[in-house]
DRENDO-1510 file (C-alpha; in Angstrom, 1 decimal, always signed):
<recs>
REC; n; res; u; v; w
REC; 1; UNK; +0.0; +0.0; +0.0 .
REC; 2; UNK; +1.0; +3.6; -0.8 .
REC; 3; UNK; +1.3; +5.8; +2.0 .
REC; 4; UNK; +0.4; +8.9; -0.2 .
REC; 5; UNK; -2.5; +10.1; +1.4 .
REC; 6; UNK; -5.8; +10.8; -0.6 .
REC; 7; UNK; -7.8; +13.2; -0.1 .
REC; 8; UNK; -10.3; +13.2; +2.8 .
REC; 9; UNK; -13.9; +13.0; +1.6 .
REC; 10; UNK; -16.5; +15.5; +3.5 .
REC; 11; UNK; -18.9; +12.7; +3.4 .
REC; 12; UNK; -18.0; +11.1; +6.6 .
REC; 13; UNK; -16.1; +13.0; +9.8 .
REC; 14; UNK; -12.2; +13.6; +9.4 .
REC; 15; UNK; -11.5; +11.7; +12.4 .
REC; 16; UNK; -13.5; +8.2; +11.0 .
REC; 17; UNK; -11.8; +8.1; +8.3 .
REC; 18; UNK; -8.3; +8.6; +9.4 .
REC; 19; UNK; -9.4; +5.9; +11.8 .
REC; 20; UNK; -9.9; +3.9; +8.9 .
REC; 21; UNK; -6.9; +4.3; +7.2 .
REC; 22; UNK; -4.3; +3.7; +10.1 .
REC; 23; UNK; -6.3; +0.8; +10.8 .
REC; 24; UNK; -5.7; -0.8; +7.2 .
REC; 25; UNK; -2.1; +0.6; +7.1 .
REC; 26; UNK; -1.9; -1.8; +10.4 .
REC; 27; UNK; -3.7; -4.6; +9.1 .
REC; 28; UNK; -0.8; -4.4; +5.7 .
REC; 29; UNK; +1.6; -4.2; +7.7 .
REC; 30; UNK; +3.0; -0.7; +7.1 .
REC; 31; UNK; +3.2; +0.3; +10.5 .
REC; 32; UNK; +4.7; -2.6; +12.0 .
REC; 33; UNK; +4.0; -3.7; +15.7 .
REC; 34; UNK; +5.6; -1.6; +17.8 .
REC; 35; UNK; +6.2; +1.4; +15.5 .
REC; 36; UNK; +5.6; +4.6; +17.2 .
REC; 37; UNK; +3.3; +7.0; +16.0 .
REC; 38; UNK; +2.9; +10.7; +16.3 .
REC; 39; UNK; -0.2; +13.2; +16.5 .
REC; 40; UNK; +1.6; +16.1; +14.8 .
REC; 41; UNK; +3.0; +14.0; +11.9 .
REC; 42; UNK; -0.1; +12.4; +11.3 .
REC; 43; UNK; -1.7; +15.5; +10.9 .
REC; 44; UNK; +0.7; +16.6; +8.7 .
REC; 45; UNK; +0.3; +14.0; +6.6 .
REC; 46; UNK; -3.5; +14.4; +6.0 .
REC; 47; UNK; -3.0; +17.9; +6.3 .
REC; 48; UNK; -5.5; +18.6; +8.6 .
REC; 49; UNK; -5.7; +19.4; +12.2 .
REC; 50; UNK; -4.7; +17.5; +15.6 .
REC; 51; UNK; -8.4; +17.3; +16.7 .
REC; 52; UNK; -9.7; +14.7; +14.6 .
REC; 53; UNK; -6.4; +12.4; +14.6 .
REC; 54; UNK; -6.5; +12.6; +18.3 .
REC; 55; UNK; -9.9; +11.7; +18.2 .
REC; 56; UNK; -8.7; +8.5; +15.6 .
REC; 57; UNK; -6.0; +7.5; +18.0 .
REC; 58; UNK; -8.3; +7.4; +21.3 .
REC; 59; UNK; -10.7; +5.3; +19.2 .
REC; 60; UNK; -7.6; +2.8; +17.9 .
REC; 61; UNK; -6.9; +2.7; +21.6 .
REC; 62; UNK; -10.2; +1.2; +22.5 .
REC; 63; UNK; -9.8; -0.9; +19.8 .
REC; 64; UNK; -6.6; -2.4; +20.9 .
REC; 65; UNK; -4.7; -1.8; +17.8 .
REC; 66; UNK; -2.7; +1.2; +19.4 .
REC; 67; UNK; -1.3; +1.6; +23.0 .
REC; 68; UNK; -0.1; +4.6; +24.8 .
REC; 69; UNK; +1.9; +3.8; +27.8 .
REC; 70; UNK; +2.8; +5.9; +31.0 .
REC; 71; UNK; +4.7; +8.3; +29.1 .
REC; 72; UNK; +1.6; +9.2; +26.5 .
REC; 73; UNK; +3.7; +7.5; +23.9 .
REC; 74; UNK; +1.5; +5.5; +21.0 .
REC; 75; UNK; +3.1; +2.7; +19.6 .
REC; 76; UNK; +1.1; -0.1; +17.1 .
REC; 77; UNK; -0.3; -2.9; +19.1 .
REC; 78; UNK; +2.4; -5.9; +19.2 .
REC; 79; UNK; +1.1; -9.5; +19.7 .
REC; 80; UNK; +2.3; -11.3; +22.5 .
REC; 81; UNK; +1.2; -14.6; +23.6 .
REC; 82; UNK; -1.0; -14.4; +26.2 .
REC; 83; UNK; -3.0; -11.3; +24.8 .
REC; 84; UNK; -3.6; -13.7; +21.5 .
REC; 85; UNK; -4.7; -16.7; +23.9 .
REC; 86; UNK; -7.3; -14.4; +26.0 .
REC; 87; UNK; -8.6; -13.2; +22.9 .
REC; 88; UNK; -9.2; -16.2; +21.4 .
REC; 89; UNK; -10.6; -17.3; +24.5 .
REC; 90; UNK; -13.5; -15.0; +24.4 .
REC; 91; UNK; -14.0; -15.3; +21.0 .
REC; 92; UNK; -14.8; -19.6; +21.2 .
REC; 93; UNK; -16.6; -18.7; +24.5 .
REC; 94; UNK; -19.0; -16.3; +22.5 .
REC; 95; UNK; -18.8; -17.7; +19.0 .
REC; 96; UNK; -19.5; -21.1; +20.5 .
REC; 97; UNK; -22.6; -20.1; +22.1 .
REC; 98; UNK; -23.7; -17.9; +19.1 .
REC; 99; UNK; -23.1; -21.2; +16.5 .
REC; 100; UNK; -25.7; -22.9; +19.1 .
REC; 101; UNK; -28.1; -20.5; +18.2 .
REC; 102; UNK; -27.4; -20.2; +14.4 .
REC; 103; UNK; -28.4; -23.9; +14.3 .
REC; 104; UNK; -31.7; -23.3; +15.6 .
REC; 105; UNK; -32.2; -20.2; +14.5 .
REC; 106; UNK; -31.1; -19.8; +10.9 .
REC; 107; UNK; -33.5; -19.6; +8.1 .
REC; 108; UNK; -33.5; -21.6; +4.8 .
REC; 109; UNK; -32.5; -17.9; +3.4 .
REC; 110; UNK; -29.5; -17.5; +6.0 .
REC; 111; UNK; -28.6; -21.4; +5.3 .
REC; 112; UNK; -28.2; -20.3; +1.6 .
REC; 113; UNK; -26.0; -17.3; +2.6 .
REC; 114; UNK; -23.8; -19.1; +4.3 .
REC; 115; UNK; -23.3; -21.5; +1.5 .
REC; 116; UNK; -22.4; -18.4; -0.6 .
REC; 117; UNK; -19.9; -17.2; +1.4 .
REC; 118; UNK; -18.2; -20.6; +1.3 .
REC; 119; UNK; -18.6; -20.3; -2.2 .
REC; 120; UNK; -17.0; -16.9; -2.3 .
REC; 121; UNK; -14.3; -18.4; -0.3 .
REC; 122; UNK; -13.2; -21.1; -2.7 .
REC; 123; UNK; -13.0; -18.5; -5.2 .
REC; 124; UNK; -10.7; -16.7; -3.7 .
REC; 125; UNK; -8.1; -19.8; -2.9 .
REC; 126; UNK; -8.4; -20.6; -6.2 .
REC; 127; UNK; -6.9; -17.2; -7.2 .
REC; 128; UNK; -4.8; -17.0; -4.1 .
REC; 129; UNK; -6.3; -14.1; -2.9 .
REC; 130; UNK; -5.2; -14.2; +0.5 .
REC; 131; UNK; -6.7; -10.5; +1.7 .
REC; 132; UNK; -10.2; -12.2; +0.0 .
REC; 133; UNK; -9.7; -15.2; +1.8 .
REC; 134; UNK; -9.7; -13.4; +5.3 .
REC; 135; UNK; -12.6; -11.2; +4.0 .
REC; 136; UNK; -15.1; -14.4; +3.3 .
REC; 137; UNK; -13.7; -15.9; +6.4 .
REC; 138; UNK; -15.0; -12.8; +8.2 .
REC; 139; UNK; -17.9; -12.6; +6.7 .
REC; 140; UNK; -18.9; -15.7; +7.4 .
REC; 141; UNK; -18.4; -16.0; +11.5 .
REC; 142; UNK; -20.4; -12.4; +11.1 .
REC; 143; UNK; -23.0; -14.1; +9.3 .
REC; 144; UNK; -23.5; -16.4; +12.5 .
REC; 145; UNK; -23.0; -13.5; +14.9 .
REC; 146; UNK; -26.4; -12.0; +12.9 .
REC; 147; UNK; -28.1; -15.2; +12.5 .
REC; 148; UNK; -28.1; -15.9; +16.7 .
REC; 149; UNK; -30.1; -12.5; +16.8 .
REC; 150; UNK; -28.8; -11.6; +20.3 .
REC; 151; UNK; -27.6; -8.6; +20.0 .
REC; 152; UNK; -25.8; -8.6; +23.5 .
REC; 153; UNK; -23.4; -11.2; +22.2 .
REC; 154; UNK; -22.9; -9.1; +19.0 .
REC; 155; UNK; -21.8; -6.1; +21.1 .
REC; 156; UNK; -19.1; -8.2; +22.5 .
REC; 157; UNK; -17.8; -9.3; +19.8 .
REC; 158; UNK; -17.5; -6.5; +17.7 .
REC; 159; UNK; -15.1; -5.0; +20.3 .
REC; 160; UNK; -12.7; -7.7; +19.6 .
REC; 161; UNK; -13.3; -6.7; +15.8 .
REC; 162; UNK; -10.4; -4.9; +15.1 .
REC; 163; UNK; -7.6; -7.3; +16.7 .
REC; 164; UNK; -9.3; -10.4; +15.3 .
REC; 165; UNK; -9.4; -9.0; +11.9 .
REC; 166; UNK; -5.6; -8.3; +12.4 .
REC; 167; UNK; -5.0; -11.8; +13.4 .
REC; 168; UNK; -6.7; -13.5; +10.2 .
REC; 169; UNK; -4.3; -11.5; +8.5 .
REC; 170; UNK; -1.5; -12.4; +10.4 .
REC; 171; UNK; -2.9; -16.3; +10.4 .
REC; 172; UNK; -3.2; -16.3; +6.2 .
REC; 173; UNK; +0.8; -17.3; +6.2 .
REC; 174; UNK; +0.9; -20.3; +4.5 .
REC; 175; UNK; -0.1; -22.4; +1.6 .
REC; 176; UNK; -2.7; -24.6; +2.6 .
REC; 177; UNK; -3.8; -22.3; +5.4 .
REC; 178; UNK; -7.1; -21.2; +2.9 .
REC; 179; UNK; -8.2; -24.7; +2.5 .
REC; 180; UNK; -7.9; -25.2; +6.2 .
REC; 181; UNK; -9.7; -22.5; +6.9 .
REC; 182; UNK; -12.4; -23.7; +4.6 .
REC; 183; UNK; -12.8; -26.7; +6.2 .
REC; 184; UNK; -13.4; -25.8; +9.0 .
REC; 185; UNK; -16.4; -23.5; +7.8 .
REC; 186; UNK; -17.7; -26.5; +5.7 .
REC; 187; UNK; -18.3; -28.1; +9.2 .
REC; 188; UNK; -19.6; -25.6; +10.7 .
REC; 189; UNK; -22.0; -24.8; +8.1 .
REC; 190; UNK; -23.1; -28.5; +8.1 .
REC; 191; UNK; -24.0; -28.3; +11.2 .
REC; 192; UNK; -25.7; -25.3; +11.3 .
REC; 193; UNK; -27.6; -27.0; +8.3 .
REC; 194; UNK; -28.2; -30.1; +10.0 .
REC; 195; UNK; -30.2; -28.0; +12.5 .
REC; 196; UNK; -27.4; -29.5; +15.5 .
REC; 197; UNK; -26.3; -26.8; +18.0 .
REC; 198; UNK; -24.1; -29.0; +19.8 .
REC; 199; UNK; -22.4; -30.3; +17.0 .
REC; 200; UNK; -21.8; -26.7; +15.3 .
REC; 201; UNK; -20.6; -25.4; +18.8 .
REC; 202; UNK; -18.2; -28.2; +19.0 .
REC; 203; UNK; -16.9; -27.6; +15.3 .
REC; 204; UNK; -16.7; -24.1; +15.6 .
REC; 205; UNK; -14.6; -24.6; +18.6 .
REC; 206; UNK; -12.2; -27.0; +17.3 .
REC; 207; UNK; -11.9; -24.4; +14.0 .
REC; 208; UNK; -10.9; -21.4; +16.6 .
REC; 209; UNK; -8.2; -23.6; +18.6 .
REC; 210; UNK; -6.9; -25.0; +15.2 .
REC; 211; UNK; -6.7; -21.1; +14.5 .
REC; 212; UNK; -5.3; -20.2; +17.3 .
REC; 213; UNK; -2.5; -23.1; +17.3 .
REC; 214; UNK; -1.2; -21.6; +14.0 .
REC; 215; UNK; -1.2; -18.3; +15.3 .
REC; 216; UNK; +0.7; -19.2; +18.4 .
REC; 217; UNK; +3.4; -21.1; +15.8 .
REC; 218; UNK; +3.8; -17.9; +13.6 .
REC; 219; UNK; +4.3; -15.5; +16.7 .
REC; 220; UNK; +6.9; -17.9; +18.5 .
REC; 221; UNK; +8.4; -17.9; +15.2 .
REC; 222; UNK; +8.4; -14.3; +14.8 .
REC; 223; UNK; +10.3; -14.1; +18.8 .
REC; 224; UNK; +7.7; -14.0; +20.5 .
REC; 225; UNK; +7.9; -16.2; +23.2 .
REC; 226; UNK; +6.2; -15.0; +26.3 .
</recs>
């Protein structure tokens, strides 16, 4: 990605769409964890004032994918171990019990939705679209977040949107990790299908920790080893 900045659009506020682009410019990997990053350049750089950045750097904050420490410094959000392992912890806690409710929930319309997406995922191993690849593999455990229709559990997991959208694209490394990944959906969607809660919890949770395995390999890999 090209860091030259385009022009801001007066359609949405300043600060939402600088938001936006740090986030991507995190996601691709030019900021790199633990790069520091400054108000004053940044404004610079969109060539506009400090209010809105500061307001897009509180919100990255909240989101996890920047830190400020005891010295107000801001720094990109490194992975360590644990972090990744709490995370995914509350993500098979509440995907788990969302998948439950898919399966007894989900419409014939939904079902077909779901199949799509699968669909649109194959596609996109097939051209070795990687960045596609995590976008249908998002798209499809949001698809089950809005098919349990409990919009308490959604809440939650949007807030780890951000860092579990980072971590797909960290977890992408690899030749076979696409089919994997569609797998894994397959049997979860054939249990959602099959009408069997328990089953698509159960599958759903084996897919995170197989996730979360690889993730753990890449980050010791990468020295990381806390």
């Amino acid at each position: 990605m090209n860091q030259n900045q385009k022009p801001l659009e007066k359609a949405l506020p300043f600060y939402l769409q600088i938001q936006q682009t740090i986030k991507e410019r995190i996601w691709h990997g030019e900021y790199k964890p633990g790069d520091r990053l400054y108000e004053a350049q940044l404004a610079k750089q969109f060539s506009i004032s400090r209010s809105p950045v500061r307001e897009a750097i509180r919100t990255l904050i909240n989101e996890g994918l920047l830190i400020m420490d005891e010295k107000s410094q801001i720094t990109v959000y490194k992975p360590a171990l644990k972090d990744v392992k709490d995370i995914y912890g509350c993500r098979i806690a509440l995907e788990s019990a969302a998948v439950a409710l898919a399966a007894e929930r989900a419409t014939e319309s939904q079902i077909a939705e779901l199949e799509g997406v699968l669909a649109g995922t194959k596609a996109a191993i097939e051209r070795n679209d990687k960045e596609e690849v995590v976008k249908w593999n998002t798209k499809f455990h949001e698809q089950i977040i809005l098919i349990c229709e409990n919009v308490r559990l959604k809440k939650l997991v949007d807030e780890l949107h951000s860092l579990t959208y980072y971590y797909r694209l960290l977890n992408i490394e690899g030749n076979e990790r696409g089919l994997t990944i569609l797998k894994g959906h397959k049997e979860i969607y054939t249990a959602i299908r099959d009408r069997d809660p328990e089953k698509a919890a159960k599958s759903l949770k084996e897919h995170t920790q197989e996730d979360l395995k690889n993730l753990i390999k890449l980050i010791e890999g990468k020295g990381e080893k806390k």
